[in-house]
C-alpha positions as CSV (number, residue, x, y, z in Angstrom):
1,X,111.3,-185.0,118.9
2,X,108.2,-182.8,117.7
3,X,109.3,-183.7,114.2
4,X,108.7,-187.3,115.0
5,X,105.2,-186.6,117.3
6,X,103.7,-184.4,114.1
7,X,104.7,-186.7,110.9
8,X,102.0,-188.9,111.1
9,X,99.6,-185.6,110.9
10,X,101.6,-183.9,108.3
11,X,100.9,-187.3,106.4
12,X,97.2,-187.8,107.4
13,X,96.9,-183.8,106.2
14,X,98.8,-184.2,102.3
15,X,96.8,-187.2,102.2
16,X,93.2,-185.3,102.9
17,X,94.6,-182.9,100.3
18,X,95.3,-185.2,97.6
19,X,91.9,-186.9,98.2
20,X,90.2,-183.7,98.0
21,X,92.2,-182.6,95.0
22,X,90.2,-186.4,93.3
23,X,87.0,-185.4,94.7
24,X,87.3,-181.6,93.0
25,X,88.3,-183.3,89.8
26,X,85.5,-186.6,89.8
27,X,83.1,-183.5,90.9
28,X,84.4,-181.3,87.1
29,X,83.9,-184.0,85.8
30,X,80.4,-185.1,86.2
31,X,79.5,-181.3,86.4
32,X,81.4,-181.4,83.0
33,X,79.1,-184.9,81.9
34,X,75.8,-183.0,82.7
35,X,76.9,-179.7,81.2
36,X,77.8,-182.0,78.2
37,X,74.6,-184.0,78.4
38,X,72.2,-180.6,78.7
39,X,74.3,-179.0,75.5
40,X,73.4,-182.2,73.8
41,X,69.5,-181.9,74.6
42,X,69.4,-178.2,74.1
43,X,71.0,-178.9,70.7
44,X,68.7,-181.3,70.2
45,X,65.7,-179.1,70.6
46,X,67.0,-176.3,68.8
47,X,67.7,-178.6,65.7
48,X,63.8,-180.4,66.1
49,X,62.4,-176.4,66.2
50,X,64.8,-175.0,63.7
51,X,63.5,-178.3,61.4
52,X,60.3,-177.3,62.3
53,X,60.7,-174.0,61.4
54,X,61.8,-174.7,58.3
55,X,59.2,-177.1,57.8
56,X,56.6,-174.6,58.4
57,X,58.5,-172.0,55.8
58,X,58.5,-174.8,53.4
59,X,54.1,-175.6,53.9
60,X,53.5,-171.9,53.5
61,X,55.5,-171.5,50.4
62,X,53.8,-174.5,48.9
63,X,50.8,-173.3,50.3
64,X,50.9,-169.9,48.5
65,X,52.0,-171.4,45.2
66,X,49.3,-174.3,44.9
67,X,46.6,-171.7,46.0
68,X,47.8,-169.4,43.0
69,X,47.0,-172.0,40.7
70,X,43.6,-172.1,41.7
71,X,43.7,-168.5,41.0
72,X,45.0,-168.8,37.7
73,X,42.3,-172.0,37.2
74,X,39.3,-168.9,38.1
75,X,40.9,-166.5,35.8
76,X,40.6,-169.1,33.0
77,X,37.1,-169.6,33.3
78,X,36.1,-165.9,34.1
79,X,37.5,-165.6,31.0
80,X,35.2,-168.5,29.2
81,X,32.2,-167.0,31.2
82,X,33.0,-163.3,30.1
83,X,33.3,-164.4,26.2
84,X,29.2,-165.7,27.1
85,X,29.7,-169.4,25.7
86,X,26.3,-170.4,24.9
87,X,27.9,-174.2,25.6
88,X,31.2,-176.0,27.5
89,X,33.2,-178.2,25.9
90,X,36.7,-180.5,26.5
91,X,39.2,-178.0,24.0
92,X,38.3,-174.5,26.2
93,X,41.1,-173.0,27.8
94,X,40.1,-174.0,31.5
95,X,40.1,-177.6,30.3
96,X,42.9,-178.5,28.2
97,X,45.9,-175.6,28.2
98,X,49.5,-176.9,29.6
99,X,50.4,-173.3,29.0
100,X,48.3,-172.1,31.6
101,X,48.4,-175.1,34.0
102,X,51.8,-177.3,33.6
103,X,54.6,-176.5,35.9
104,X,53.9,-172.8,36.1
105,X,57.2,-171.0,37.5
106,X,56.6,-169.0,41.0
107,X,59.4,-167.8,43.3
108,X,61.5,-170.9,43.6
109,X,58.3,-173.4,43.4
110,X,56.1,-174.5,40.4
111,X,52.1,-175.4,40.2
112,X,50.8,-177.5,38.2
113,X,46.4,-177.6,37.8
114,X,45.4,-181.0,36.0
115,X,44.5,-184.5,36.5
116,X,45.0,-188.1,35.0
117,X,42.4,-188.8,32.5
118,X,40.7,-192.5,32.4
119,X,41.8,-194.1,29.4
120,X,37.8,-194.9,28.5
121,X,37.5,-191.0,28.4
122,X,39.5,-190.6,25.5
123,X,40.8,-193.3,22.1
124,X,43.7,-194.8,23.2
125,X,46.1,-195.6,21.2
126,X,48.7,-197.6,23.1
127,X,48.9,-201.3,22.3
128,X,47.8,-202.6,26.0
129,X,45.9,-199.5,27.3
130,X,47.6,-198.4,30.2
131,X,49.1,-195.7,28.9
132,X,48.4,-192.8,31.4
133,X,47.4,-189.5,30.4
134,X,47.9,-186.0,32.4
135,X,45.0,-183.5,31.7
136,X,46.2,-180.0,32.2
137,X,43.4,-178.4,33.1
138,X,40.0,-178.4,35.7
139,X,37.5,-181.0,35.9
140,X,33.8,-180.2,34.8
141,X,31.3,-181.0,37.7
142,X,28.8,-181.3,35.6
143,X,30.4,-184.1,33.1
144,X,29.5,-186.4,36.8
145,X,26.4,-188.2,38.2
146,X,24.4,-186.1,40.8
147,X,23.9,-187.7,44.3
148,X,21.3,-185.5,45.1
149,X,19.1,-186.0,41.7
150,X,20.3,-188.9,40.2
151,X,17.9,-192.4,40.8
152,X,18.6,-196.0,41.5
153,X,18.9,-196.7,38.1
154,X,21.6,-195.0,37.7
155,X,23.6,-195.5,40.4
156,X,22.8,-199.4,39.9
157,X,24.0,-199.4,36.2
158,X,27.3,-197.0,37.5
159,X,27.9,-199.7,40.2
160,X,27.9,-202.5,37.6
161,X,30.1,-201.0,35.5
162,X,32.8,-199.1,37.9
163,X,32.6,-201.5,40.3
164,X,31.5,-204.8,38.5
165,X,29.0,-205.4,41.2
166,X,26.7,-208.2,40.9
167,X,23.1,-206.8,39.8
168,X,21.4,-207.9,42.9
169,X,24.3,-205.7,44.9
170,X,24.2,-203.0,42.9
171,X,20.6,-202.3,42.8
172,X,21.1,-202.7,47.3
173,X,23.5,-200.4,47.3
174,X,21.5,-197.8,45.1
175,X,18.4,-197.9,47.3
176,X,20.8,-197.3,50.2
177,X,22.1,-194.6,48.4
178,X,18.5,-193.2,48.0
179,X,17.5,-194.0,51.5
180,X,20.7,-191.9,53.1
181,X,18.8,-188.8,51.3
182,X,15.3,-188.8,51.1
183,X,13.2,-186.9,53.7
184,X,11.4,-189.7,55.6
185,X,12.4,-193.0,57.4
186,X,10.3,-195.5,54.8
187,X,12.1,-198.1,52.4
188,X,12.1,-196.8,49.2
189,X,12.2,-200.7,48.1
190,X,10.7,-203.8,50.8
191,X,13.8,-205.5,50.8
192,X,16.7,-203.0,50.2
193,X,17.7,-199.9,51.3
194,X,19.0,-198.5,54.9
195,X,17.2,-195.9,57.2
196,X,17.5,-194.7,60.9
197,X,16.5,-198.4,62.1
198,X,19.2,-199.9,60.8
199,X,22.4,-197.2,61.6
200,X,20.9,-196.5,65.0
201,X,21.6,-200.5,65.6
202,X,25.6,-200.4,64.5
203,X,28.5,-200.3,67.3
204,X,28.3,-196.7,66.8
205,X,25.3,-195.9,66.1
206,X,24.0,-192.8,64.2
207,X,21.3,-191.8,61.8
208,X,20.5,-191.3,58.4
209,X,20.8,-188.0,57.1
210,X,17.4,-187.2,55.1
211,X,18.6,-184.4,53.2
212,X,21.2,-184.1,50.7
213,X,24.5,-184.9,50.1
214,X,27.0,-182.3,51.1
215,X,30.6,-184.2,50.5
216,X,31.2,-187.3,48.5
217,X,32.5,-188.8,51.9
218,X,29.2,-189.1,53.3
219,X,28.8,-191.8,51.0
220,X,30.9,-193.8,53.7
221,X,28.1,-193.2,56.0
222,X,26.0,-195.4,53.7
223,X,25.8,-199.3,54.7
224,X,27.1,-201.6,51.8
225,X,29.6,-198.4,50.8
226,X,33.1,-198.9,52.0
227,X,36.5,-196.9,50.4
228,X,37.5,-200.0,47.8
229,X,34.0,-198.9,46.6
230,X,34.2,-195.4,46.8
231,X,37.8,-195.0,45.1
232,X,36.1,-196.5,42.2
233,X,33.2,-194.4,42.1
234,X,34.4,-190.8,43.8
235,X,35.5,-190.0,40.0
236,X,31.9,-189.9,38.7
237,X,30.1,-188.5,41.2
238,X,29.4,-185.2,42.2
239,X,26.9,-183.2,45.0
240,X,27.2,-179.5,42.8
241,X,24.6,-178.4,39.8
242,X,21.4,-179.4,39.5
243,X,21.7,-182.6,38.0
244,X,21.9,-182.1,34.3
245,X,25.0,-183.8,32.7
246,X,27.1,-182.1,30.4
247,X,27.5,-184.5,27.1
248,X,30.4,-182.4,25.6
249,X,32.3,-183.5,28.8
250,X,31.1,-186.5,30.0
251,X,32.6,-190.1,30.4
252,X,31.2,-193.0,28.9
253,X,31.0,-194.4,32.2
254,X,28.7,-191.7,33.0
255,X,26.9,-191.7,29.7
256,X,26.0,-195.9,30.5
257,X,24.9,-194.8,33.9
258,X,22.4,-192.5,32.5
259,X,20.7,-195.3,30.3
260,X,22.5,-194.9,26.8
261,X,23.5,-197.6,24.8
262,X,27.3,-199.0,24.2
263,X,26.7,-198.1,20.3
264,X,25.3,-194.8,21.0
265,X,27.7,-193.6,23.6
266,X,30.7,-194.6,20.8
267,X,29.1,-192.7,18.2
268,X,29.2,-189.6,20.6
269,X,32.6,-189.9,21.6
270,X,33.5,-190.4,18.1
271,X,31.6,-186.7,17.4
272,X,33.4,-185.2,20.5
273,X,37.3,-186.3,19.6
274,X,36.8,-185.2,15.9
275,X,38.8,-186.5,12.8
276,X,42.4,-186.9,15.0
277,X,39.8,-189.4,17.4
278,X,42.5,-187.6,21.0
279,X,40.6,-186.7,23.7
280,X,39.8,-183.1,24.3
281,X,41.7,-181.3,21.5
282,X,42.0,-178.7,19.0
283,X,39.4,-180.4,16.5
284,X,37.4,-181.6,18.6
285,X,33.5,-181.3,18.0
286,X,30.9,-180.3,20.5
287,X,27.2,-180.1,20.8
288,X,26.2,-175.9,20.8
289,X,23.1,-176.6,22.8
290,X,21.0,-179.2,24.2
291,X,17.7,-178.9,21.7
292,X,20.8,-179.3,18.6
293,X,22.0,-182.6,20.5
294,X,19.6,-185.2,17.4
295,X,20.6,-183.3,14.6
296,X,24.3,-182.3,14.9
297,X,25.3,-186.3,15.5
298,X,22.9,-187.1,12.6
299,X,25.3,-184.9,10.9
300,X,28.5,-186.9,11.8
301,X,26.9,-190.5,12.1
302,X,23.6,-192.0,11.2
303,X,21.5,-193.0,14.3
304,X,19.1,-196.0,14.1
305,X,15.1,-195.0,16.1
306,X,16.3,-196.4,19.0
307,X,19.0,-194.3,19.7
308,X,17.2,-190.8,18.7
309,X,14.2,-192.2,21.0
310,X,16.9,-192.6,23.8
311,X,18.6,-189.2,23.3
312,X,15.1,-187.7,23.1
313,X,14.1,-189.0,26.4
314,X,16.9,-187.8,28.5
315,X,16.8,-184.4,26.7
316,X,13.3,-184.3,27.7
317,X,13.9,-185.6,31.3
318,X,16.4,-182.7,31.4
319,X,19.1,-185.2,32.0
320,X,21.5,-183.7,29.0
321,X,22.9,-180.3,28.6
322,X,25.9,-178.5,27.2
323,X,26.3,-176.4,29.7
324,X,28.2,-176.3,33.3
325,X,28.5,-174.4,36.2
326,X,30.9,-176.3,38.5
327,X,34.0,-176.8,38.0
328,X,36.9,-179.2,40.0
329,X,40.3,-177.6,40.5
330,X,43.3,-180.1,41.6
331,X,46.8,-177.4,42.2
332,X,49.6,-179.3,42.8
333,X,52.6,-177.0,44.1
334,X,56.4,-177.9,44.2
335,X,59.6,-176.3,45.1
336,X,63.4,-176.8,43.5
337,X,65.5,-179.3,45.1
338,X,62.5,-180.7,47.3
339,X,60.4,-183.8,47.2
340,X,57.6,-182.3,49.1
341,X,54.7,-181.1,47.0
342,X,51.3,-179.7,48.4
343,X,47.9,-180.0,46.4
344,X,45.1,-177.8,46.7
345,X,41.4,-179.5,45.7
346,X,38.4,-176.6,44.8
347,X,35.3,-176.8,43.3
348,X,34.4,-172.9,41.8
349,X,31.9,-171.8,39.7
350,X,32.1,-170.2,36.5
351,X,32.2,-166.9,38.3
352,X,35.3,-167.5,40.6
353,X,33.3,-168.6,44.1
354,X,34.4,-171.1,46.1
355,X,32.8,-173.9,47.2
356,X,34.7,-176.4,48.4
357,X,38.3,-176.5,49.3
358,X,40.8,-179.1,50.7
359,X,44.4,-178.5,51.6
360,X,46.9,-181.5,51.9
């Protein structure tokens, strides 16, 4: 008789048991889903800062290789300044020396120092022209067109032929140019040109500098400059030296800017690439100083009156030299087995100080 009476509580009691043995089990499980879940995440942060880790090891090694080849690029032209050149020219060591400069071995990385040279810097030989060349070596400062010193002229005549600007755009953009410098607030020309007046009106508004150029960028400051523009121009220009253009190492882009004529600036790249007409090697010819310019290309080629009276005017105007002081550096590091690389852009001196320096 009890039996009977308790069996339907023995039955209620294994059934509460077997339901909580389900509810242990569902709870292991979703204790089990967020233990899973959290390993997952915590996984997933220790990967992102062990990548990140290794991301910074990477920077630093590439980092400490590109900046050696800046140091290697000082110790070449400590060397040129020790030996007391009286003039700088395109077949020196800091300028042309893949030994030196191409894919220099360092730990597990290499560094190379050099740029591509335009093809109207040197004779090209290729059929269409496009060939590119690698320089191996640092670019001279003073082979570019001062923004501090330079005048409209010349920056109208570079913008014609860099950037094929008309000539009522070009000479605009000049006077802006000018404007963005000078001390005061007037218009260096009644109708073109750009001072406080006219920035102090844009969106967001500033004013203009009066005083000199401290970075190319600030050219993007200037109205009517914008980056299409200054690509095509950041090559020629420079804010180091005191404006006096190297003609061992200047372009011919550079050398049009400045006034000379398309016949006179072939007959002095003819004199600088010497009898095997390359660009920047071991025969080539250079001017030994600036009063010597005349009579050492009289040597080579003959020069009609006009083209002395030319080269006499900008030697006079202390526009042409032989000699430079500032000097570009572009280190490009890169390590084995790994895409990455890491450039390091300088401008130094001839004595080693820095004066610029940009890390990518």
């Amino acid at each position: 008789m009890l039996k009977v009476f308790l069996s339907p509580f023995a039955k209620c009691f294994r059934n509460q048991k077997q339901s909580n043995k389900g509810s242990i089990l569902i709870l292991t499980l979703l204790v089990l889903a967020v233990l899973s879940v959290l390993g997952l995440n915590l996984g997933f942060v220790v990967r992102q800062k062990l990548n990140f880790l290794k991301h910074v090891e990477t920077n630093d090694k590439l980092h400490f290789i590109a900046e050696a080849g800046v140091k290697r690029a000082v110790l070449e032209l400590k060397k040129e300044h020790i030996a007391l050149k009286d003039s700088c020219h395109l077949n020196e060591s800091w300028s042309n020396n893949p030994l030196a400069f191409k894919e220099v071995c360092l730990g597990d990385g290499v560094f190379t120092v050099g740029y591509i040279i335009d093809n109207n810097s040197r004779v090209d030989n290729s059929e269409d022209g496009s060939e590119e060349l690698m320089q191996y070596g640092l670019i001279d400062e003073n082979s570019k067109i001062n923004l501090n010193t330079a005048d409209t002229a010349v920056f109208k005549r570079l913008f014609q032929d860099v950037v094929f600007l008309s000539e009522e755009l070009a000479e605009e953009l000049a006077y802006c140019v000018i404007d963005w410098r000078d001390a005061d607030s007037n218009f260096q020309h009644p109708s073109y040109g750009a001072e406080d007046s006219y920035y102090r009106n844009l969106k967001e508004p500033y004013e203009a500098k009066d005083s000199d150029y401290e970075v190319l960028e600030e050219l993007l400051l200037v109205r009517g400059m914008d980056e299409e523009i200054f690509d095509k121009i950041e090559n020629y220009v420079t804010v180091y030296g005191s404006g006096k253009i190297n003609i061992n190492t200047a372009s011919s882009e550079v050398l049009s800017a400045l006034g000379l004529t398309d016949g006179l600036i072939e007959k002095i790249m003819s004199f600088r690439h010497g009898m095997d007409l390359e660009f920047a090697s071991f025969d080539d010819n250079f001017f030994v100083s600036g009063s010597s310019i005349i009579s050492e290309l009289k040597s080579f080629v003959s020069l009609n009156q006009s083209e002395i009276m030319q080269l006499e005017l900008m030697i006079a105007e202390g526009k042409l030299g032989v000699t430079s002081e500032n000097f570009m550096v572009k280190s490009t590091a890169k390590l084995d087995k790994i895409d990455d690389h890491y450039q390091i852009i300088a401008v130094v001196d001839c004595e080693g100080k820095i004066k610029y320096w940009q890390e990518d």
